[in-house]
N, C-alpha and C positions, 0 to 999 in steps of 0.2 A: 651870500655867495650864489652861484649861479653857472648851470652847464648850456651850451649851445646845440642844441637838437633842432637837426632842418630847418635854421635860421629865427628858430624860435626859443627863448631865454625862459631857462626852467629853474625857478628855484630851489637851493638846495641850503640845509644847516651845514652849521660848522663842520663835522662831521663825514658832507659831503651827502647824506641820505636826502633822496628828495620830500621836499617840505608838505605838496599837496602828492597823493596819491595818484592820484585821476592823472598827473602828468609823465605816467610810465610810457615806455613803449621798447622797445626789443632792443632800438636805436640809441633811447637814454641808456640801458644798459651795457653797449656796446661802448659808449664814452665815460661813464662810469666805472669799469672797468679797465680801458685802456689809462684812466689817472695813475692807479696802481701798478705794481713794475711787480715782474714774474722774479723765479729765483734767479735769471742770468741777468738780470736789471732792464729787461725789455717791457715795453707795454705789456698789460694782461691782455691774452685774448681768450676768449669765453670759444671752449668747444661743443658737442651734442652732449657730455656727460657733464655742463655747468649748464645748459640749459636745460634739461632733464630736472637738477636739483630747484631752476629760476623760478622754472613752471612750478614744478611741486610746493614751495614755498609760498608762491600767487595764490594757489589752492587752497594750503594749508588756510592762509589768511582771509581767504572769501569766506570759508566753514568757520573759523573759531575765534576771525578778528582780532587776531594776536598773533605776532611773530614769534616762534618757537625758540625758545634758550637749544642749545647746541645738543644737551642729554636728549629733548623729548625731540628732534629733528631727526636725530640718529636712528632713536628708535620707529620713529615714524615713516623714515625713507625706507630703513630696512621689512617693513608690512607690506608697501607700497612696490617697492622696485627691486626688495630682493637682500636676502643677507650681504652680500658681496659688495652691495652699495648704501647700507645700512650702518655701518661702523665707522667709528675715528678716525681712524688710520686714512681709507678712501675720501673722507667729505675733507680732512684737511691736508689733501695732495690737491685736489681740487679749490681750496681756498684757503689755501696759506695763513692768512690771517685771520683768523679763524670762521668757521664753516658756518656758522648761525651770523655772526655781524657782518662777513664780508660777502656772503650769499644773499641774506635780507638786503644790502644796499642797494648790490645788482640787481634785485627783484623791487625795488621802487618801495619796499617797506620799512617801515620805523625798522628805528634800534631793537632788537630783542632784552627785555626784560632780564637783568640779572647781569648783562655785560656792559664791562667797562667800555 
């Protein structure tokens, strides 16, 4: 499989996550994300509080090389940017299908560990 970013073919697994790393860019997230359909069945579109989380996750994975399961995300955004955006509730209003696998895909990283 395979997404279209500025006329250049990026691989992706089944899954949809992309394959090599190195082929992120803000752009593949913004088409990765519109695959997905919001809760009124529209394209997803990624605001400043999904790019907040994109970033933070990019980060996470430069320091620890590992994409975060959803418990140590939570707690980790919540150190980071504040109890308010820290918790359950906000990271999956923000990513519906759940906040560690459907946040890591937008962020161009592997699957997280632990999720189906």
């Amino acid at each position: 499989m395979a997404i279209e970013v500025n006329g250049k073919s990026i691989e992706t697994d089944e899954e949809g996550y992309l394959v090599n790393l190195a082929d992120w860019s803000e752009e593949a997230a913004k088409i990765l994300a519109a695959q997905d359909k919001d809760a009124s069945d529209n394209p997803f579109e990624l605001t400043n509080n999904h790019w907040e989380v994109i970033h933070f996750l990019r980060e996470y994975y430069d320091e620890y090389q590992i994409a975060p399961a959803v418990r140590v995300l939570t707690k980790a955004i919540g150190k980071k940017l504040g109890k308010e955006k820290g918790n359950s509730k906000y990271l999956y209003e923000l990513f519906p299908y759940g906040p560690a696998k459907q946040a890591c895909r937008f962020a161009g990283l592997p699957k997280p560990t632990g999720c189906i």
